[in-house]
Backbone bond lengths (Angstrom), bond angles and torsions (degrees), N, CA, C in turn:
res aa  C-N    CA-C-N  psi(-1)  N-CA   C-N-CA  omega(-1)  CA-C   N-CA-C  phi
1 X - - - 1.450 - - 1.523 108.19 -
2 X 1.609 119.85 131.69 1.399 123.88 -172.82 1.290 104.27 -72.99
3 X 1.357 122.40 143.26 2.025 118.72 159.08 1.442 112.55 -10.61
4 X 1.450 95.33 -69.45 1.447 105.90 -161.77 1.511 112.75 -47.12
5 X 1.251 118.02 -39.19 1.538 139.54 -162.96 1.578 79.72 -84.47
6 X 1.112 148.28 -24.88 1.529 119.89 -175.71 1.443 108.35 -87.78
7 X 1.833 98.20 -44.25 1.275 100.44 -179.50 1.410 139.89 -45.85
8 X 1.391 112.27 -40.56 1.227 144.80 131.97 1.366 121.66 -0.10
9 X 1.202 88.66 -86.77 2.133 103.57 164.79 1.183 127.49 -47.41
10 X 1.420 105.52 -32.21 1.425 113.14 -172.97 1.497 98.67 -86.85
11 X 1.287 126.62 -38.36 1.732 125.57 -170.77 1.470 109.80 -82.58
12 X 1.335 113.14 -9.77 1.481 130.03 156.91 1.598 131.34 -80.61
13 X 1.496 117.22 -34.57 1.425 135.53 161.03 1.283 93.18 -53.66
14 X 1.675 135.43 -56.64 1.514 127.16 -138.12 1.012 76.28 -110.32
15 X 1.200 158.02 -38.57 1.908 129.87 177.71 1.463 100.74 -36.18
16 X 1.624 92.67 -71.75 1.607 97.59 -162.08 2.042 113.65 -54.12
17 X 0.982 111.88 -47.88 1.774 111.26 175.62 1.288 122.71 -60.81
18 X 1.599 114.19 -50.29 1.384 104.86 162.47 1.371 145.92 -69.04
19 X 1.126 117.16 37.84 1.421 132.04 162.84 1.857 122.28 -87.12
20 X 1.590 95.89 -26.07 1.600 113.08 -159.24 1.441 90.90 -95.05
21 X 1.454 136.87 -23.92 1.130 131.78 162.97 1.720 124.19 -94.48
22 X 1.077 118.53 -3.29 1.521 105.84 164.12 1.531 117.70 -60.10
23 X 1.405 111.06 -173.08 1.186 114.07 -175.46 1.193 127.55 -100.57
24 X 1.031 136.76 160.35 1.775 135.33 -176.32 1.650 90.46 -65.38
25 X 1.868 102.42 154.69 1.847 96.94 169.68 1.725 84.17 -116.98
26 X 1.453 133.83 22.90 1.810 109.88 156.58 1.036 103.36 -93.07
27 X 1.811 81.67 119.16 1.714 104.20 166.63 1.249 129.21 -55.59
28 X 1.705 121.84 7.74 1.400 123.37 -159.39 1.891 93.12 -87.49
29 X 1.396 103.62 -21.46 1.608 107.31 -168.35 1.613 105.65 -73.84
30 X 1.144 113.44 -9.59 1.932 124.69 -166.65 1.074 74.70 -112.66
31 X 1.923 105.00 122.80 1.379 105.18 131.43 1.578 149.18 -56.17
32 X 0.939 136.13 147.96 1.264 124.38 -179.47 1.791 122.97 65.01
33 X 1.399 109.77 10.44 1.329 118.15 -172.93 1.606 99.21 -97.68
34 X 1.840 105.25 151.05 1.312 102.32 -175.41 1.407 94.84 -151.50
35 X 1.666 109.73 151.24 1.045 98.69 -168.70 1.278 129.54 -108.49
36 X 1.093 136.92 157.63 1.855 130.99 -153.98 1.359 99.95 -70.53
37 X 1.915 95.08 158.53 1.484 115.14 -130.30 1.949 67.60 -113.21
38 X 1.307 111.83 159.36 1.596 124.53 173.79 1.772 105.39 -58.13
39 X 1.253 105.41 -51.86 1.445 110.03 172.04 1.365 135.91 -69.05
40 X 1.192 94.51 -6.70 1.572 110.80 -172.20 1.726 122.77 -47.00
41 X 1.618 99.56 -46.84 1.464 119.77 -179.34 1.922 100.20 -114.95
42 X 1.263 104.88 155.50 1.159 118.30 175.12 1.866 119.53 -65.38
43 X 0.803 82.20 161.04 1.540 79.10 168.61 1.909 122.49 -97.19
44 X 1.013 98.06 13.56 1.802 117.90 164.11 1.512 94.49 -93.78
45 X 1.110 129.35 -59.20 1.572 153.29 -128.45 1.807 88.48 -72.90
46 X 1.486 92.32 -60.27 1.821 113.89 -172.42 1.808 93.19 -65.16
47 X 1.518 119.26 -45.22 1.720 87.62 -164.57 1.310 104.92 -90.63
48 X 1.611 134.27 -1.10 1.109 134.99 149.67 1.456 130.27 -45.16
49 X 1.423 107.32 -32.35 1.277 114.59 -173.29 1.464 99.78 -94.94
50 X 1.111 121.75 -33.74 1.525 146.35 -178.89 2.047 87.50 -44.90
51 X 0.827 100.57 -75.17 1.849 128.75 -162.28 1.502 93.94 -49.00
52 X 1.361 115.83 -64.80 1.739 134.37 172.10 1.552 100.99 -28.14
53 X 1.191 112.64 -71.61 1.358 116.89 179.46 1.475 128.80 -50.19
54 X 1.382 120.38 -69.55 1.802 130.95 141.46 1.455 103.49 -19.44
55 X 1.103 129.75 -67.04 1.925 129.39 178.71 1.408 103.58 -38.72
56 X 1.320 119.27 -71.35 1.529 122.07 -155.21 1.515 109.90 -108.44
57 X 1.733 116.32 19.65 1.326 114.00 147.61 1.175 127.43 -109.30
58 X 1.767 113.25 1.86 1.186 130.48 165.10 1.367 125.97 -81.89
59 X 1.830 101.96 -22.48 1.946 103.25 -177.46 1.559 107.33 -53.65
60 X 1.263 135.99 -60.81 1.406 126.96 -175.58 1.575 124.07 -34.43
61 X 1.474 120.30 -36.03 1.212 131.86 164.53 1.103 121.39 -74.34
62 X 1.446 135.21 -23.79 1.126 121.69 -173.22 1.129 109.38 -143.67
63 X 1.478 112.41 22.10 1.668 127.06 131.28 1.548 113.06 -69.27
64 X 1.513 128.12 -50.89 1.412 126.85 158.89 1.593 110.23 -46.28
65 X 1.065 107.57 -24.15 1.968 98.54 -161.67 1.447 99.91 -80.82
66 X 1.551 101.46 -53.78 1.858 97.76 -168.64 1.860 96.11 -84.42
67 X 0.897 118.18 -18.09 1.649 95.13 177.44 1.672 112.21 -67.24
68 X 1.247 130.10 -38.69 1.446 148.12 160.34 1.884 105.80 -38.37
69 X 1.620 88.78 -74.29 1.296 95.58 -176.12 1.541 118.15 -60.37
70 X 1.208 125.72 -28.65 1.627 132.80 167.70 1.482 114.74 -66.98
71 X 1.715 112.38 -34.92 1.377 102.89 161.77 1.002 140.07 -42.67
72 X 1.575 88.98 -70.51 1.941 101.29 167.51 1.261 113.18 -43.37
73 X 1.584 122.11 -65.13 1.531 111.96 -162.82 1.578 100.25 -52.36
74 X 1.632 140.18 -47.68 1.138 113.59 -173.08 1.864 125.97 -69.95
75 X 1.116 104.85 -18.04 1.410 122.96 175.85 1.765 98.09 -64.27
76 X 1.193 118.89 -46.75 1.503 142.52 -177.94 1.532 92.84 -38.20
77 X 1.434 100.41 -76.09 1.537 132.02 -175.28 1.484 112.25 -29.35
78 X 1.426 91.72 -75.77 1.227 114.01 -166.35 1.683 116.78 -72.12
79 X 1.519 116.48 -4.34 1.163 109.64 174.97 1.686 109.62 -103.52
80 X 1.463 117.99 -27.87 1.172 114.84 132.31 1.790 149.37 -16.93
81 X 1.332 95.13 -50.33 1.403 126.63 -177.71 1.636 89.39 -75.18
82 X 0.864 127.68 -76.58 1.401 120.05 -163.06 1.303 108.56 -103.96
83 X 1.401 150.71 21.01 1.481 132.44 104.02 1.967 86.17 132.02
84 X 1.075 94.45 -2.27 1.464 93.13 -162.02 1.737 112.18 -123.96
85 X 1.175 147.75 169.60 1.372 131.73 173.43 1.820 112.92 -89.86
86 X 1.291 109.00 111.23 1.573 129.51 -158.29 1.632 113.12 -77.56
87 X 1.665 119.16 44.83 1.115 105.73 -167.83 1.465 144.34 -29.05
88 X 2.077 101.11 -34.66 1.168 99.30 -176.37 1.331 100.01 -80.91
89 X 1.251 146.01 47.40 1.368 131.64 156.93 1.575 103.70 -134.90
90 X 1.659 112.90 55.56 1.407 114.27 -178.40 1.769 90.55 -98.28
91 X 1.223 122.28 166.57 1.262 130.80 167.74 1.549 115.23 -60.43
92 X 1.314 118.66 140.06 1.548 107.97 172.68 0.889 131.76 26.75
93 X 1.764 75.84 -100.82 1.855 110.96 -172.29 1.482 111.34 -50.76
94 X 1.419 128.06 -19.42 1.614 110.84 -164.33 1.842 88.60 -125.62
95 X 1.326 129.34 -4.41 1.267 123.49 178.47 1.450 122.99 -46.53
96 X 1.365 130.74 107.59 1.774 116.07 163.71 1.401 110.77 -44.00
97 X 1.110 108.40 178.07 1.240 131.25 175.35 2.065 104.43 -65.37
98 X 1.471 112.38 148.10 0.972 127.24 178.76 1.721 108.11 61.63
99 X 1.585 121.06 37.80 1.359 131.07 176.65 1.782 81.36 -70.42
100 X 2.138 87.90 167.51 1.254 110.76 160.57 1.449 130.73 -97.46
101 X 1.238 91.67 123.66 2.264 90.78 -156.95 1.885 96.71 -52.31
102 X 1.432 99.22 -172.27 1.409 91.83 179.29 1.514 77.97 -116.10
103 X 1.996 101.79 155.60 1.323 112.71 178.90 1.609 115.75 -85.19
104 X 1.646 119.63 176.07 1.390 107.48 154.59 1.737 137.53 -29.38
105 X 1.605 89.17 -59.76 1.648 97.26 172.65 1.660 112.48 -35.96
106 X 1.360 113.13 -56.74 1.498 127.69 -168.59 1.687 110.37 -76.23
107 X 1.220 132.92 -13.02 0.877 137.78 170.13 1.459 112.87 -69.72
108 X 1.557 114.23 -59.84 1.382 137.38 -170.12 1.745 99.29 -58.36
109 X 1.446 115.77 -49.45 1.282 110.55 176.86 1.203 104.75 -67.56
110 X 1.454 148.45 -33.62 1.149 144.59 151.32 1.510 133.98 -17.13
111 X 1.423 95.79 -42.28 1.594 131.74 177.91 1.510 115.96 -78.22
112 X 1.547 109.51 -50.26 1.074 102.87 -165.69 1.630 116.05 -81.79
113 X 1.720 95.49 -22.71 1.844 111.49 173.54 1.979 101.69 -63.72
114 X 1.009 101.48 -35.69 1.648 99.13 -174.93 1.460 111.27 -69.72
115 X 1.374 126.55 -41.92 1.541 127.90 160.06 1.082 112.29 -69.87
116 X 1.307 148.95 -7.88 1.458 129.54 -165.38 1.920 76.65 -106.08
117 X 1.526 108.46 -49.75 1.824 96.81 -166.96 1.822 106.70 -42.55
118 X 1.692 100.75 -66.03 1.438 110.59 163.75 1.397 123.75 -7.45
119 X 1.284 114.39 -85.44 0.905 139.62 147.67 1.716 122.43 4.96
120 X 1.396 92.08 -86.48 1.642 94.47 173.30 1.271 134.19 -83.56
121 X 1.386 111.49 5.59 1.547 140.80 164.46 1.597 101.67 -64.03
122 X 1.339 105.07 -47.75 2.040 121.32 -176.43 1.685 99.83 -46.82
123 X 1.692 95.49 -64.48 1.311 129.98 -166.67 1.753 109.65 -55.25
124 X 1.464 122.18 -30.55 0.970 133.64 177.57 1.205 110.58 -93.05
125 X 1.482 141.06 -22.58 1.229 145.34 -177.86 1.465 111.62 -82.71
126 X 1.377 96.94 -26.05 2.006 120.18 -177.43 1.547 94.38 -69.66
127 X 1.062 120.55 -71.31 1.223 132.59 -148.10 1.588 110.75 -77.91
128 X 2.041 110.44 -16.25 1.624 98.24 -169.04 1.835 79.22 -94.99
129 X 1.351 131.33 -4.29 1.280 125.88 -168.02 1.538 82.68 -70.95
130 X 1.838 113.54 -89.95 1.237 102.29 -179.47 1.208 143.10 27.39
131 X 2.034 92.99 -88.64 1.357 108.59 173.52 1.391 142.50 -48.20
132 X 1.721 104.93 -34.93 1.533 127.06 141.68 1.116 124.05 -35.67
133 X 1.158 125.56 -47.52 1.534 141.76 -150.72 1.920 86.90 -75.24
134 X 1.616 94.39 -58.57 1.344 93.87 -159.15 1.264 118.23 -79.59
135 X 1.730 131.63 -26.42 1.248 116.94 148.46 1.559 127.56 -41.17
136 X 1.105 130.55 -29.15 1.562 127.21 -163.16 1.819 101.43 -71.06
């Protein structure tokens, strides 16, 4: 079994277990704890945090989306490029054996499509709130 494949397991064991040991969030168990007032934070403050959340509960999805979708387009490319259908440049998941890995370069664009999707997922969640806001 490779590192990675353990590492893996192991950051998967402690997803799943550490849930049963966090802490309660009723504040009735804290003394002296109280709980935030409606006014407390701004209303930038709340859809900021709002957006934060939407951003980085969306990377898993659309780390799968553009790595897929970056496959194909280079598989696209590259079968283009040489006139013929380029198996070893299928994505991953459908690659035979002896595919061509993707390099740094292709990774990073990988990266940067997953924050910009992210990203405007936030930006879109902001803006259909808004729109809510202002019909009511």
């Amino acid at each position: 079994m490779s590192a990675t494949r353990v590492l893996l397991l192991v950051l998967l064991v402690f997803a799943v277990v550490s849930p049963g040991f966090t802490q309660s969030s009723d504040t009735a168990d804290v003394p002296g704890a109280e709980e935030y007032e409606p006014e407390e934070f701004s209303p930038f403050v709340r859809d900021l945090r709002r957006a934060e959340i939407v951003a980085i509960g969306s990377i898993p999805l659309t780390l799968l989306a553009t790595r897929l979708l970056y496959g194909v387009g280079r598989f696209t490319v590259q079968s283009i490029r040489s006139s013929s259908v380029a198996t070893e440049y299928l994505p991953e998941l459908f690659a035979p054996p002896g595919y061509v890995p993707l390099t740094r370069t292709d990774n990073a664009w990988i990266l940067a499509g997953t924050a910009t999707l992210s990203l405007s997922i936030a930006l879109a969640d902001y803006l259909l709130g808004r729109a809510d806001q202002g019909s009511r």
